[in-house]
N, C-alpha and C positions, 0 to 999 in steps of 0.2 A: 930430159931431166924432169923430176917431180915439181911440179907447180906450186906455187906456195900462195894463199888467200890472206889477206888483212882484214879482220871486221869488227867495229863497233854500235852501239847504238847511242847517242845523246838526245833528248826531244822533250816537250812540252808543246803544250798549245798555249798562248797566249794571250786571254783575254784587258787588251790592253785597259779597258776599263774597269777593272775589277780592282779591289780595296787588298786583297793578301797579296804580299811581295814573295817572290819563286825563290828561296833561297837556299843553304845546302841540307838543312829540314826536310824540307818537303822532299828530295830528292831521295836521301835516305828512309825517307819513311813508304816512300811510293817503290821506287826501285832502283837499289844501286851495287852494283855488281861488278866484278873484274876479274878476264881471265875464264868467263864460265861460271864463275861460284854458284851460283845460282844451282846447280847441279839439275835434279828433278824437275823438282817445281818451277818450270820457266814464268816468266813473268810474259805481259801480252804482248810487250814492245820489245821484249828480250827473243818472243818467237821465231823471226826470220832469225835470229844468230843461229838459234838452234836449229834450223833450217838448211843453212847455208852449210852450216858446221856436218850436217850427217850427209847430204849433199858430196861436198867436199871430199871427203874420209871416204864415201863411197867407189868415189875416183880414183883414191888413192892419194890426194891431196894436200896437203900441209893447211892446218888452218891457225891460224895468229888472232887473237878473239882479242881486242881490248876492251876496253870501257862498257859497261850495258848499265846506262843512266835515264830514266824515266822519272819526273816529274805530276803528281796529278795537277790538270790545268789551273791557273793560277792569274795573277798578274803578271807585268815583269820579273824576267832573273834578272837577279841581281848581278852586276858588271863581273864581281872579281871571282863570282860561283863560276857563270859562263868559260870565262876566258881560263880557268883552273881545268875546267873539265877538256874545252878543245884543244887546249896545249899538252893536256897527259896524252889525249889520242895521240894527238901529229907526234909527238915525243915516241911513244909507243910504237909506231907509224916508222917512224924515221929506223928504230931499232929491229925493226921486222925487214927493213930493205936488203936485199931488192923483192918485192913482191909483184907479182903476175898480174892481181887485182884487188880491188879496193872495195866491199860492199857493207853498204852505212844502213843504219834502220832509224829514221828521225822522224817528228813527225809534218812539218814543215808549216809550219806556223809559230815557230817560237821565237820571240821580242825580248830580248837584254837591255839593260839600261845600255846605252852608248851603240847598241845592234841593234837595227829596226829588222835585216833579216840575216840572221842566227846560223841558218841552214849554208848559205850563200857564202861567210864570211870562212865558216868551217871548210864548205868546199874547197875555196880559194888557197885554204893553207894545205889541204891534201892535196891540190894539184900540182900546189909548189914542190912539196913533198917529193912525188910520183915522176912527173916529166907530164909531157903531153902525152904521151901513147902508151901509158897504162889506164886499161879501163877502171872504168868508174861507176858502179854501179846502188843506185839508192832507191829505196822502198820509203813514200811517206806516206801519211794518212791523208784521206782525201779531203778533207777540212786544212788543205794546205792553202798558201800563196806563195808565188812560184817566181823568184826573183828573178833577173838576167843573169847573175852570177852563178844562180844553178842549172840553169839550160845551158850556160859555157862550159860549165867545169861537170859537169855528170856526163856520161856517156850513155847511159841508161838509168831511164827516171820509170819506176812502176808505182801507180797509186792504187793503191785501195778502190774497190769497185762498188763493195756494200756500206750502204748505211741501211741498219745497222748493221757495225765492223765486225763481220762474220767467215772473212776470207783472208785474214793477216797473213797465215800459213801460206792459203793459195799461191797470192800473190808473190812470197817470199820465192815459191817456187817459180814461177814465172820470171821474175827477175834471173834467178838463177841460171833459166835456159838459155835468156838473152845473152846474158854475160860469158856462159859457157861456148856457146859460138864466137863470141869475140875473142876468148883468153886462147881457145884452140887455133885461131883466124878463118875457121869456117867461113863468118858473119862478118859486117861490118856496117853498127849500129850507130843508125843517126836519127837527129833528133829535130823531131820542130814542134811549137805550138802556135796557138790561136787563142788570140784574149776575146773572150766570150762580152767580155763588156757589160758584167749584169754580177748581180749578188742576189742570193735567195739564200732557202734550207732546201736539197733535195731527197724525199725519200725514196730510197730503192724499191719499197717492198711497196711502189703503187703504180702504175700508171699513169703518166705515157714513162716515166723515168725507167720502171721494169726492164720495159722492151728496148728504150735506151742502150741499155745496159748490155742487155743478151747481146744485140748487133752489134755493139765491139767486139763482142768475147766469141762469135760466130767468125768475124774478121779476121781475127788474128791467127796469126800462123800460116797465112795463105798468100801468095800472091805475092810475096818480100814483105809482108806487115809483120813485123817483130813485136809487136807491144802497141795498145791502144789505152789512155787512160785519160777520165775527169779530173780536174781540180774543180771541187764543189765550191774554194776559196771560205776563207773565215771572214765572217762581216764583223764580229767584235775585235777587229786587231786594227789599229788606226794606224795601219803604214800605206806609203805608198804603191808597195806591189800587193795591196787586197784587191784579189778579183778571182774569177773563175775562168780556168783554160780547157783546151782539149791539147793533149799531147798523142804525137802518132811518132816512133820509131820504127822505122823500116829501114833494112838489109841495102845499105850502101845508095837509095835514091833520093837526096834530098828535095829532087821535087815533088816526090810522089808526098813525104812527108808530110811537107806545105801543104798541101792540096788537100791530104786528108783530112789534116788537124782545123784548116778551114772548113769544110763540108761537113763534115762532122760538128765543129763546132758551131755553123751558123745550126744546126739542125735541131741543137741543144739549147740555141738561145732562144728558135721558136717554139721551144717549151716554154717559155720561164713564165708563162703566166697557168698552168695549167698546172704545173709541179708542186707549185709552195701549196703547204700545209694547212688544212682548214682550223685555223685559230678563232678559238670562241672568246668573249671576254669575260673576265670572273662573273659575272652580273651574270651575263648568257649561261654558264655553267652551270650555276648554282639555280638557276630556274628548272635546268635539266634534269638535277640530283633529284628537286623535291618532287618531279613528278616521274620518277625513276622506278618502276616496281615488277623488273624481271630478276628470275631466279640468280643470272648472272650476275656480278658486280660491274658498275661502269667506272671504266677506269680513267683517273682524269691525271694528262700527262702537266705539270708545274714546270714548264719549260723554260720559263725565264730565271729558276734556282739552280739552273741542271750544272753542275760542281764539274764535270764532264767539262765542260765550256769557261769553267772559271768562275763559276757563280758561287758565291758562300755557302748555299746550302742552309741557309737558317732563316728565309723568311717567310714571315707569316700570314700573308695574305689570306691564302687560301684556307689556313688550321682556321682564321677568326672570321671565314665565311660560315664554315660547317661550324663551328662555336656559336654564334649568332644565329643561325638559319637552323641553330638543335637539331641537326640531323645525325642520326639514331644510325650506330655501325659503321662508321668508317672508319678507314686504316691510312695512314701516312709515312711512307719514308722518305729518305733519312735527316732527321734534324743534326746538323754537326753544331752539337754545343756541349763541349768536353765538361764544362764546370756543372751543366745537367745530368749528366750522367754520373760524376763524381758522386754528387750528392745520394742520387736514388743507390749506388753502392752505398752510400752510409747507413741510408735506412733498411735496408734489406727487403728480399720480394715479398710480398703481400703486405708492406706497410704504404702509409699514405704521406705524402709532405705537399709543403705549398712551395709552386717553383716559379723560376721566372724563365719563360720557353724563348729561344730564338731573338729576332732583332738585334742580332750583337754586332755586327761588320759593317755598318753603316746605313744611310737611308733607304737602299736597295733592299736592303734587310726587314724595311716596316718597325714596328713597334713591336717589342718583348709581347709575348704571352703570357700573364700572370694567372697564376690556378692551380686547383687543386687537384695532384695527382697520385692516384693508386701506382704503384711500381708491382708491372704483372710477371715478369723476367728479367734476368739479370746475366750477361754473358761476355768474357774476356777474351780477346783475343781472336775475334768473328773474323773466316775468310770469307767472300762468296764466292760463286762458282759466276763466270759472264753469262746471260739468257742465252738462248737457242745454240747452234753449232760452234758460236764462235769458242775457243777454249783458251783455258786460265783464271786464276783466282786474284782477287784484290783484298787487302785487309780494309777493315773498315773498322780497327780497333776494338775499345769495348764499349759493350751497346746493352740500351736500356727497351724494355717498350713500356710505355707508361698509359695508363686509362686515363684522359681529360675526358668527363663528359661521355660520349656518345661517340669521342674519337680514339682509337690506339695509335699513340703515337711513338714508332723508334726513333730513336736520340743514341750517336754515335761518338765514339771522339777523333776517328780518322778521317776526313774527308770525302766522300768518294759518292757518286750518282748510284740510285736503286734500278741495277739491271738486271735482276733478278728475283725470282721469289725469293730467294736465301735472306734477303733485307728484314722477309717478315718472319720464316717459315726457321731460321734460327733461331730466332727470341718466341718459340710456341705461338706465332699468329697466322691461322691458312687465309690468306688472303683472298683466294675463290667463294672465301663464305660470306665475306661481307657487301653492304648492298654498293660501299664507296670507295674504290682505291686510288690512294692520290701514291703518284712519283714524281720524285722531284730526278727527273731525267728527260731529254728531248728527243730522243728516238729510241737508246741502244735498249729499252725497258720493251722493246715492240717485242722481239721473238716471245721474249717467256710469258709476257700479258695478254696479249691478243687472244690467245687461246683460254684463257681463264674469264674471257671481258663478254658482258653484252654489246660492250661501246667503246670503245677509246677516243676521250675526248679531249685534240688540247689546246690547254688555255691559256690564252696571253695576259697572266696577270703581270703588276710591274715585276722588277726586279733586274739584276745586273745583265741577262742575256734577252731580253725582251726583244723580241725576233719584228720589231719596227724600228727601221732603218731612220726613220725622219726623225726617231729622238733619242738617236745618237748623237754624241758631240765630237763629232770629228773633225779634226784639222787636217791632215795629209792625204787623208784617201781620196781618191780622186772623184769626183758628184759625175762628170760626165760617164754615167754608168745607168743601167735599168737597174731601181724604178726610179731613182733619180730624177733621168728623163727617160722618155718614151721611146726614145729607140736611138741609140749611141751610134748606132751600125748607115743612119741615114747620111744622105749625100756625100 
């Protein structure tokens, strides 16, 4: 008999410290879909559907697509958005039965008011749903935290391998292979992981994490290893299950699993000092700028604003370094201050007004920027394209770029981190000419900058994602963790 597939997407990331509430706004504005609507233009978190779906079809398959709900990172959802969204799935869910299997695209770090983990509680209700022995299979981003409830209820967990998320597609296909030997009974995939015990930022694209990387992806498929994957863990989510794992799914061994997910995983934790990212401090930076004089522009990543992670996206630190320190040619994206942009629409391009920049979303945010600015373009309804291989577009609304001074600044009214040139290279700004490029983004800006950069520098100014763990105010996460302490994994 023809197979029949169930699959939605629901996710957010969740920066529990952050001042904007996730509620049914933000979803419709970001990404919210049903049934496929989406047609063409998939969205990025909508990818594996459309993955799964051509996959599927190509089998000859029956596919049942519900929900495809994407979030840009936020604070909490709000209780009654959440529980509206996983009750249409499971409902959905329920009307599609009997289904063969079940594949979710989330991204596993998203916090509800009343759900600390989001991902876990949705599972529990599709297992209810399904029985025990329909598979289960989910794709998250690897900025996850990875509860008990979703290591029971999933049957197959695949995470994201790049940062920057350049393999969404990959992945989805990956998943799909697993699953497909399960739904046939080829396979039979099981599961284990390894709490690494430790919180950092990992980037893919350096060393030692690289090669990391590769020897999963060398591993797999061989030997019974069905799937090998990191949780990098989210350190801005103050729940209990923040941490970083290694998961290994192998073809019916569960001890081999175990075995793996530990050796592997203690392998990764004798990284963690060698992995984190070299963070300069504003002071540091801006010494760097003034004596900065190659052809290249150096480009300085604002990581603690990065909207990507929940951050506002509007503070000012950094604009009233280069403001103060009058350095001559710089370029800044993206400011999300909708009533800035409003404005410079009233005055039209090549007029000048006195504005008030940024500082709007709370202390994280610094102090407004008052000043006087030229409006050099003016453009409605801006998609951009993601930097490097990864594919799909984000709106980022409409966008201004304004002259303060000796800085170009764009000013948006959608939310969204600069991972692209399109941030500048939409509103007439080449951002390769100038001597200063600041983003306000913490890694996904690396494909398309690094090659335009003499330098990429980033810097830990404050702000809501300020990648120093010691002045966070957490209450649940657990402290027995690296760098917490020095080594979790003793006696």
């Amino acid at each position: 008999p023809m197979k029949k597939i169930f699959t939605a997407c629901l996710g957010t990331e969740t920066n529990t410290f952050a001042a904007i509430p996730t509620g049914h706004q933000l979803f419709e504005e970001t990404c919210l879909f049903r049934k496929g609507s989406y047609g063409k233009n998939v969205p990025m978190f909508g990818a594996p559907l459309a993955v799964w779906r051509a996959r599927a079809e190509a089998k000859g398959w029956q596919v049942v697509e519900s929900l495809c709900a994407f979030a840009m990172p936020a604070g909490k959802t709000v209780k009654k958005v959440y529980e509206a969204f996983r009750d249409e799935i499971v409902s959905d869910l329920r009307a599609a039965m009997p289904v063969d299997a079940v594949f979710l695209s989330m991204h596993g770090a998203m916090v509800a008011e009343g759900y600390d983990d989001c991902e876990s509680d949705l599972l529990a209700h599709v297992r209810k749903v399904v029985g025990p022995d329909v598979p289960v299979g989910v794709e998250f981003d690897l900025h996850c935290n990875i509860g008990e409830g979703t290591m029971r209820d999933a049957t197959a967990l695949v995470l994201f391998k790049e940062y920057p998320h350049v393999d969404v597609s990959d992945r989805a296909d990956d998943l799909f292979n697993v699953m497909e030997g399960a739904i046939e009974g080829r396979t039979k995939p099981v599961m284990a992981a390894w709490d690494c015990r430790m919180i950092g930022v990992f980037h893919t694209t350096r060393q030692p994490m690289r090669g990391f990387v590769d020897k999963l992806q060398s591993m797999e498929g061989k030997d019974g290893v069905l799937s090998l994957s990191v949780a990098h863990g989210f350190p801005w989510s103050d729940i209990e299950e923040m941490s970083s794992k290694v998961i290994a799914i192998t073809d019916g061994d569960r001890p081999k699993a175990l075995k793996l997910a530990k050796e592997l995983g203690q392998e990764f934790f004798a990284m963690r000092a060698a992995t984190q990212p070299p963070y300069v401090t504003l002071d540091a930076a801006m010494a760097r700028v003034s004596s900065h004089n190659l052809p290249k522009p150096m480009v300085l990543a604002d990581v603690s604003d990065n909207a990507g992670g929940g951050a506002a996206s509007d503070s000012t630190f950094i604009l009233k370094a280069l403001l103060d320190g009058k350095v001559k040619d710089a370029a800044i994206a993206m400011f999300w201050d909708p009533g800035a942009v409003r404005l410079a629409f009233e005055v039209g391009e090549g007029a000048e007004l006195d504005i008030r920049l940024g500082g709007k979303l709370g202390p994280q945010s610094g102090q407004p920027v008052d000043a006087r600015a030229k409006v050099l373009k003016l453009e409605k309804d801006v998609f951009i394209q993601f930097g490097g291989a990864r594919k799909g577009t984000s709106p980022i609304g409409d966008a201004a770029a304004l002259q303060i001074e000796g800085v170009t600044v764009i000013v948006n009214t959608k939310r969204g981190q600069c991972h692209s040139l399109d941030c500048f290279t939409k509103l007439g700004v080449d951002p390769s000419t100038k001597k200063v490029v600041v983003v306000k983004s913490m890694q996904h800006f690396h494909a398309a900058y690094a090659p335009i950069a003499s330098e990429v520098v980033y810097v830990a100014a404050p702000g809501a994602l300020v990648p120093d763990w010691s002045l966070l105010p957490y209450t649940k996460v657990d402290k027995a963790q690296w760098p917490f302490v020095a080594d979790p994994h003793a006696g």
